[in-house]
C-alpha positions in Angstrom: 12.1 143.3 -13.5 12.3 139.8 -14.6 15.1 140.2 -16.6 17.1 141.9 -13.8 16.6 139.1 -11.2 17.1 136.3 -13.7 20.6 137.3 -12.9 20.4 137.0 -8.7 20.3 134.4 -6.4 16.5 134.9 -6.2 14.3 137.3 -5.0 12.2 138.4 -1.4 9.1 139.6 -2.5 6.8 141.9 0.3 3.3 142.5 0.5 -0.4 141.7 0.9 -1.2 138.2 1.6 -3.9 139.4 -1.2 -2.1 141.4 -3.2 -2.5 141.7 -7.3 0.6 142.5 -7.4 1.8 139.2 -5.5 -0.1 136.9 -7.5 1.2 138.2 -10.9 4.9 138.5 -9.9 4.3 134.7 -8.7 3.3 133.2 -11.9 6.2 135.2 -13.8 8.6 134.1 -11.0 7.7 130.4 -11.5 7.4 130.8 -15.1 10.9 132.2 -15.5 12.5 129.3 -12.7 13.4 132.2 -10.4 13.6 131.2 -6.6 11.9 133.7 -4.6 10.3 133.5 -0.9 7.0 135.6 0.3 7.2 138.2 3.3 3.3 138.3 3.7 1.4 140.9 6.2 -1.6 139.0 8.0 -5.0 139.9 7.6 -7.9 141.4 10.0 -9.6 138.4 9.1 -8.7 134.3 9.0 -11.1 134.3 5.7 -8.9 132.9 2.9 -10.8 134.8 0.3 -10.0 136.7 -3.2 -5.9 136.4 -4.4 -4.8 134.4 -1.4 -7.4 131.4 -2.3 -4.8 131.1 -5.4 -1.6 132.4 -3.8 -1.9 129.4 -1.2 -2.6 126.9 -4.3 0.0 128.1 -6.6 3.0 128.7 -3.5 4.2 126.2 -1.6 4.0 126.7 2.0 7.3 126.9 2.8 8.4 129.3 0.6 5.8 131.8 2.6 7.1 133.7 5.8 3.9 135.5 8.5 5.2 138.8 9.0 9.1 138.2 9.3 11.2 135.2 9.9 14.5 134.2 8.6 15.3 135.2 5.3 17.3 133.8 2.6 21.3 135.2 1.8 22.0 137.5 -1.0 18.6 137.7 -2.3 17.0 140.8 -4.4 14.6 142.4 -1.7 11.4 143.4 -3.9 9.3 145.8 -1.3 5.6 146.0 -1.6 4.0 146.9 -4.8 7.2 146.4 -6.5 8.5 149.5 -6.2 11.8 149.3 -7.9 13.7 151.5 -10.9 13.3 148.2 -12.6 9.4 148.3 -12.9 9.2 151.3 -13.0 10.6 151.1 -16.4 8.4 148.5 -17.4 5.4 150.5 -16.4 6.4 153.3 -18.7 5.3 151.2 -21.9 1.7 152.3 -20.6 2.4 155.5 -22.2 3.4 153.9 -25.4 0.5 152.4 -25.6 -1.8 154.8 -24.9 0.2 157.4 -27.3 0.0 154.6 -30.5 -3.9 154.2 -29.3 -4.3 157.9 -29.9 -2.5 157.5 -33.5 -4.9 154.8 -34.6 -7.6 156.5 -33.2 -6.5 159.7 -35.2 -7.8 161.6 -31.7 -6.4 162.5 -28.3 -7.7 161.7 -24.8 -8.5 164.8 -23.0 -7.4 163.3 -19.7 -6.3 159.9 -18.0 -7.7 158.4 -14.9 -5.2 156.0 -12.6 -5.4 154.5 -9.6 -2.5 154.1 -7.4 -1.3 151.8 -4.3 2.6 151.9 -3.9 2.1 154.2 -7.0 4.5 152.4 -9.4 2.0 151.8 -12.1 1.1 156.0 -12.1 4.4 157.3 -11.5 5.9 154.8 -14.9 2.6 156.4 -16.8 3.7 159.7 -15.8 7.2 159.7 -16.5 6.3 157.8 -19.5 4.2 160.8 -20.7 6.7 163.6 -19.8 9.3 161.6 -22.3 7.2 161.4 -25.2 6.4 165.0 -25.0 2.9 164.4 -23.9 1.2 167.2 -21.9 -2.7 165.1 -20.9 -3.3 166.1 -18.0 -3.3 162.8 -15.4 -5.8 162.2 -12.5 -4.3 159.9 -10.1 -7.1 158.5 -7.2 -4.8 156.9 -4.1 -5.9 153.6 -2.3 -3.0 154.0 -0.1 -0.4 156.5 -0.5 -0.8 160.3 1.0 -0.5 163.3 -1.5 2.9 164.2 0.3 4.2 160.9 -0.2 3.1 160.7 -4.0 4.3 164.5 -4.9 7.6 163.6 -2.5 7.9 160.5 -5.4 7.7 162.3 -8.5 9.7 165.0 -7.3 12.4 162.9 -6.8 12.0 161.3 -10.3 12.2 165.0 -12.0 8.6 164.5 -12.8 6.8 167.9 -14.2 3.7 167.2 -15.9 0.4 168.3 -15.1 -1.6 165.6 -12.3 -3.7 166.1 -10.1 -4.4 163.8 -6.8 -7.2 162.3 -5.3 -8.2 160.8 -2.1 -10.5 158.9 -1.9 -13.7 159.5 0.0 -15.6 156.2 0.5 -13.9 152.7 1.1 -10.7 154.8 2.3 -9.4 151.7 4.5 -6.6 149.7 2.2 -7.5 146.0 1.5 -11.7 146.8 3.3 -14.5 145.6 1.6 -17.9 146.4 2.1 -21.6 145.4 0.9 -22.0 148.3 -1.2 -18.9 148.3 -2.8 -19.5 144.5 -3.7 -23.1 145.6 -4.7 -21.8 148.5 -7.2 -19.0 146.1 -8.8 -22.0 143.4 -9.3 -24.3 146.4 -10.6 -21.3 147.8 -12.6 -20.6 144.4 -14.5 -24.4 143.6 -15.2 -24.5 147.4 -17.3 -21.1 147.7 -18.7 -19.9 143.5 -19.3 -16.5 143.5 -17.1 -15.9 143.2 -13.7 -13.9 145.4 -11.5 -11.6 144.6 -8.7 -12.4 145.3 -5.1 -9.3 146.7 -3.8 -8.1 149.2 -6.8 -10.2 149.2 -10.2 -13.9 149.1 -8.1 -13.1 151.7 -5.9 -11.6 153.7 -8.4 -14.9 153.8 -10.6 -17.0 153.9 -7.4 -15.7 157.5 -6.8 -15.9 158.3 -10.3 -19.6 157.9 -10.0 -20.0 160.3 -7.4 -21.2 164.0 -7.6 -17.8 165.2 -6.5 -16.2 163.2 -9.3 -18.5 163.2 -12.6 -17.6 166.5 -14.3 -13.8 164.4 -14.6 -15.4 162.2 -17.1 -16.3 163.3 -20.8 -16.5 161.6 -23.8 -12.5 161.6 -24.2 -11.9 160.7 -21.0 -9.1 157.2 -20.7 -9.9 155.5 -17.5 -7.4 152.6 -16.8 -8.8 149.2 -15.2 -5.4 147.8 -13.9 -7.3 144.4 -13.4 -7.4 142.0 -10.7 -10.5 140.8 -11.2 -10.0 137.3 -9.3 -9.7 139.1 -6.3 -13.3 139.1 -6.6 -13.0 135.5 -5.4 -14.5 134.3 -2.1 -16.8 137.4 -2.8 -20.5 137.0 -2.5 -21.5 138.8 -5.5 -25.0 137.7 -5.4 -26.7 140.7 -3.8 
Protein backbone atom coordinates (compact mmCIF):
# COMPACT_ATOMS: atom_id res chain seq x y z
CA UNK A 1 0.00 0.00 0.00
CA UNK A 2 2.88 2.29 0.62
CA UNK A 3 4.17 2.06 -2.66
CA UNK A 4 0.80 2.92 -4.25
CA UNK A 5 0.20 6.18 -2.32
CA UNK A 6 3.83 7.31 -2.61
CA UNK A 7 2.43 8.31 -5.90
CA UNK A 8 -0.86 10.52 -4.57
CA UNK A 9 -1.28 13.63 -3.11
CA UNK A 10 -1.58 11.92 0.27
CA UNK A 11 -3.81 9.77 1.80
CA UNK A 12 -7.33 9.96 4.38
CA UNK A 13 -6.96 7.22 6.58
CA UNK A 14 -10.51 5.99 8.67
CA UNK A 15 -10.80 4.28 11.85
CA UNK A 16 -10.56 3.67 15.58
CA UNK A 17 -9.13 6.36 17.51
CA UNK A 18 -7.40 3.00 18.96
CA UNK A 19 -6.86 1.17 16.23
CA UNK A 20 -3.66 -1.32 15.45
CA UNK A 21 -4.13 -0.72 12.29
CA UNK A 22 -3.94 3.27 12.65
CA UNK A 23 -0.94 3.32 14.61
CA UNK A 24 1.14 1.06 12.18
CA UNK A 25 0.02 2.78 8.93
CA UNK A 26 1.13 6.12 10.94
CA UNK A 27 4.64 5.31 11.49
CA UNK A 28 4.98 3.88 7.72
CA UNK A 29 3.13 7.10 6.55
CA UNK A 30 5.71 9.33 8.43
CA UNK A 31 8.51 7.12 7.62
CA UNK A 32 7.86 7.20 3.97
CA UNK A 33 7.09 11.45 3.97
CA UNK A 34 3.55 10.72 2.94
CA UNK A 35 0.91 13.46 3.93
CA UNK A 36 -2.06 11.89 5.22
CA UNK A 37 -4.99 13.23 7.68
CA UNK A 38 -6.97 10.90 10.40
CA UNK A 39 -10.90 10.53 10.24
CA UNK A 40 -11.12 9.15 13.91
CA UNK A 41 -14.57 7.58 15.48
CA UNK A 42 -14.92 8.80 19.21
CA UNK A 43 -14.92 6.60 21.98
CA UNK A 44 -17.57 5.52 24.76
CA UNK A 45 -15.16 6.73 27.03
CA UNK A 46 -12.78 10.18 27.46
CA UNK A 47 -9.91 7.63 28.79
CA UNK A 48 -6.93 8.11 26.50
CA UNK A 49 -5.73 4.67 27.07
CA UNK A 50 -3.92 1.77 24.87
CA UNK A 51 -2.93 2.97 20.83
CA UNK A 52 -4.34 6.48 21.18
CA UNK A 53 -1.89 7.33 24.29
CA UNK A 54 0.81 7.00 21.24
CA UNK A 55 -1.40 8.03 18.32
CA UNK A 56 -1.88 11.60 20.09
CA UNK A 57 2.09 11.68 20.73
CA UNK A 58 3.22 10.60 17.38
CA UNK A 59 0.23 12.87 15.19
CA UNK A 60 0.01 16.19 15.34
CA UNK A 61 -3.29 17.50 16.29
CA UNK A 62 -4.23 19.03 13.33
CA UNK A 63 -3.75 16.53 11.14
CA UNK A 64 -6.75 14.58 13.22
CA UNK A 65 -10.51 15.24 12.24
CA UNK A 66 -13.55 13.90 15.28
CA UNK A 67 -15.86 12.08 13.29
CA UNK A 68 -15.90 14.24 9.97
CA UNK A 69 -14.87 17.72 9.04
CA UNK A 70 -13.35 19.08 5.97
CA UNK A 71 -11.26 16.93 4.12
CA UNK A 72 -8.33 17.46 2.05
CA UNK A 73 -8.61 17.57 -2.24
CA UNK A 74 -7.57 14.68 -4.28
CA UNK A 75 -6.45 12.53 -1.52
CA UNK A 76 -6.35 8.38 -1.51
CA UNK A 77 -9.40 7.61 0.87
CA UNK A 78 -7.98 4.52 2.94
CA UNK A 79 -11.44 3.11 4.81
CA UNK A 80 -11.10 1.44 8.11
CA UNK A 81 -8.87 -1.59 8.51
CA UNK A 82 -7.35 -0.70 5.29
CA UNK A 83 -9.38 -2.49 3.26
CA UNK A 84 -7.95 -1.92 -0.21
CA UNK A 85 -6.80 -4.37 -3.37
CA UNK A 86 -3.49 -2.81 -2.38
CA UNK A 87 -3.14 -4.55 1.12
CA UNK A 88 -4.75 -7.05 0.35
CA UNK A 89 -1.88 -8.05 -1.76
CA UNK A 90 0.49 -7.35 0.88
CA UNK A 91 -1.34 -9.59 3.27
CA UNK A 92 -1.05 -12.51 0.88
CA UNK A 93 2.82 -12.90 1.75
CA UNK A 94 1.33 -14.48 5.13
CA UNK A 95 0.79 -17.50 3.11
CA UNK A 96 4.37 -17.45 1.82
CA UNK A 97 5.48 -17.59 4.92
CA UNK A 98 3.64 -19.97 6.41
CA UNK A 99 4.10 -22.37 3.29
CA UNK A 100 8.36 -21.89 3.52
CA UNK A 101 7.69 -22.48 7.52
CA UNK A 102 6.16 -25.81 6.60
CA UNK A 103 9.28 -26.55 4.19
CA UNK A 104 11.83 -25.94 6.90
CA UNK A 105 9.81 -27.71 9.27
CA UNK A 106 9.67 -30.72 6.79
CA UNK A 107 5.73 -30.94 8.26
CA UNK A 108 2.32 -29.40 7.60
CA UNK A 109 0.00 -27.50 9.86
CA UNK A 110 -3.19 -29.33 10.14
CA UNK A 111 -5.19 -26.07 10.40
CA UNK A 112 -4.73 -22.20 10.83
CA UNK A 113 -6.46 -20.00 13.29
CA UNK A 114 -7.11 -16.06 12.27
CA UNK A 115 -8.77 -13.44 13.70
CA UNK A 116 -10.51 -10.88 11.66
CA UNK A 117 -11.78 -7.10 12.07
CA UNK A 118 -12.34 -5.53 8.51
CA UNK A 119 -11.08 -9.01 7.53
CA UNK A 120 -8.16 -7.86 5.29
CA UNK A 121 -5.48 -9.70 7.12
CA UNK A 122 -7.78 -13.34 6.63
CA UNK A 123 -9.14 -12.81 3.33
CA UNK A 124 -5.01 -11.92 1.93
CA UNK A 125 -4.15 -15.37 3.97
CA UNK A 126 -6.88 -17.05 2.19
CA UNK A 127 -6.46 -16.02 -1.13
CA UNK A 128 -2.91 -16.45 -0.51
CA UNK A 129 -3.40 -20.14 0.16
CA UNK A 130 -5.83 -20.93 -2.70
CA UNK A 131 -2.76 -19.55 -5.12
CA UNK A 132 -0.16 -21.65 -3.88
CA UNK A 133 -2.31 -24.64 -4.16
CA UNK A 134 -2.70 -25.05 -0.45
CA UNK A 135 -5.92 -26.89 0.69
CA UNK A 136 -5.33 -26.27 5.23
CA UNK A 137 -8.27 -25.83 6.21
CA UNK A 138 -8.59 -21.95 7.86
CA UNK A 139 -10.63 -20.95 11.00
CA UNK A 140 -11.40 -17.44 10.95
CA UNK A 141 -12.90 -15.98 14.67
CA UNK A 142 -14.66 -12.35 13.76
CA UNK A 143 -14.24 -9.32 16.28
CA UNK A 144 -16.46 -7.43 13.95
CA UNK A 145 -17.60 -8.56 10.75
CA UNK A 146 -20.96 -10.87 10.32
CA UNK A 147 -20.58 -14.31 8.56
CA UNK A 148 -22.68 -12.79 5.62
CA UNK A 149 -20.52 -10.00 5.30
CA UNK A 150 -17.20 -12.20 5.36
CA UNK A 151 -18.57 -15.12 2.95
CA UNK A 152 -20.22 -11.93 0.73
CA UNK A 153 -16.14 -10.89 0.72
CA UNK A 154 -14.57 -13.89 -0.42
CA UNK A 155 -17.10 -14.57 -2.82
CA UNK A 156 -16.51 -11.63 -4.53
CA UNK A 157 -12.64 -12.34 -4.54
CA UNK A 158 -13.29 -15.95 -6.23
CA UNK A 159 -12.23 -17.36 -3.05
CA UNK A 160 -12.88 -21.45 -2.73
CA UNK A 161 -10.95 -22.85 -0.10
CA UNK A 162 -12.08 -24.64 2.79
CA UNK A 163 -12.80 -21.95 6.18
CA UNK A 164 -14.83 -22.02 8.48
CA UNK A 165 -16.30 -18.83 10.64
CA UNK A 166 -16.51 -18.02 14.05
CA UNK A 167 -18.34 -15.71 16.19
CA UNK A 168 -17.35 -14.96 19.00
CA UNK A 169 -19.12 -15.76 22.24
CA UNK A 170 -17.66 -13.68 25.07
CA UNK A 171 -16.22 -10.00 24.70
CA UNK A 172 -18.57 -9.75 21.48
CA UNK A 173 -18.67 -5.80 21.74
CA UNK A 174 -15.83 -4.32 19.18
CA UNK A 175 -13.18 -2.14 20.96
CA UNK A 176 -14.96 -3.47 24.97
CA UNK A 177 -12.69 -4.52 27.48
CA UNK A 178 -13.41 -6.15 30.60
CA UNK A 179 -11.73 -7.40 33.96
CA UNK A 180 -11.56 -10.89 32.91
CA UNK A 181 -10.36 -10.46 29.72
CA UNK A 182 -7.44 -8.25 31.13
CA UNK A 183 -7.08 -11.00 33.85
CA UNK A 184 -6.69 -13.95 31.18
CA UNK A 185 -4.17 -11.86 28.89
CA UNK A 186 -2.17 -11.15 32.36
CA UNK A 187 -2.65 -15.03 33.25
CA UNK A 188 -1.91 -15.93 29.57
CA UNK A 189 1.59 -14.02 29.54
CA UNK A 190 2.76 -15.22 33.07
CA UNK A 191 2.44 -19.22 31.46
CA UNK A 192 3.23 -18.86 27.94
CA UNK A 193 6.06 -15.40 27.96
CA UNK A 194 4.07 -13.02 25.37
CA UNK A 195 1.39 -10.88 25.76
CA UNK A 196 -1.72 -10.66 23.78
CA UNK A 197 -3.74 -7.68 22.58
CA UNK A 198 -7.12 -6.83 24.05
CA UNK A 199 -9.07 -6.01 21.10
CA UNK A 200 -8.01 -8.93 18.47
CA UNK A 201 -5.05 -11.51 19.56
CA UNK A 202 -6.61 -11.82 23.55
CA UNK A 203 -9.98 -12.42 22.57
CA UNK A 204 -9.03 -14.65 19.93
CA UNK A 205 -7.17 -17.08 22.36
CA UNK A 206 -9.77 -16.41 25.13
CA UNK A 207 -12.27 -18.33 22.95
CA UNK A 208 -9.86 -20.82 22.08
CA UNK A 209 -9.67 -21.76 25.66
CA UNK A 210 -13.21 -22.49 25.95
CA UNK A 211 -15.02 -25.92 25.86
CA UNK A 212 -16.76 -24.97 22.62
CA UNK A 213 -13.41 -24.23 21.05
CA UNK A 214 -10.49 -26.79 22.42
CA UNK A 215 -11.01 -29.83 20.19
CA UNK A 216 -9.75 -26.93 17.22
CA UNK A 217 -6.34 -27.02 18.68
CA UNK A 218 -3.83 -30.08 18.30
CA UNK A 219 -0.39 -30.35 18.29
CA UNK A 220 -0.26 -28.99 14.51
CA UNK A 221 -2.46 -26.42 14.97
CA UNK A 222 -0.89 -22.53 13.48
CA UNK A 223 -2.54 -19.96 15.52
CA UNK A 224 -1.60 -16.32 14.32
CA UNK A 225 -1.00 -13.40 17.00
CA UNK A 226 -1.43 -10.44 14.65
CA UNK A 227 0.08 -8.26 17.58
CA UNK A 228 -0.74 -5.06 19.00
CA UNK A 229 0.40 -5.65 22.13
CA UNK A 230 0.82 -1.73 23.17
CA UNK A 231 -2.78 -1.55 23.08
CA UNK A 232 -2.29 -3.09 26.32
CA UNK A 233 -1.34 0.45 27.47
CA UNK A 234 -3.32 2.42 30.01
CA UNK A 235 -4.44 -1.25 31.05
CA UNK A 236 -4.24 -2.19 34.66
CA UNK A 237 -2.76 -5.50 34.19
CA UNK A 238 -2.01 -5.97 37.84
CA UNK A 239 -4.99 -8.13 38.85
Amino acid sequence: MIKALKKEKGAIFYGSAYSNFILGAVQLLIENEIDYTLVLKKAHTTKVAGNLQYLLRMVPKEKIIWESGSLPEDYRIIPEGGDVPECLEGAKSLAASIYQNEKELGSKFSKIVIDAGTGISALGLILGLQELGETTPVHVFSMKLSKEEFFQKLSSLKIDYPVFFHELTHNKSFGAVNTSLLHFINDFAKKEGFFLDPIYSGKLFYELMLPDHKNLIDHKTLVIHSGGALALSGFDLSG
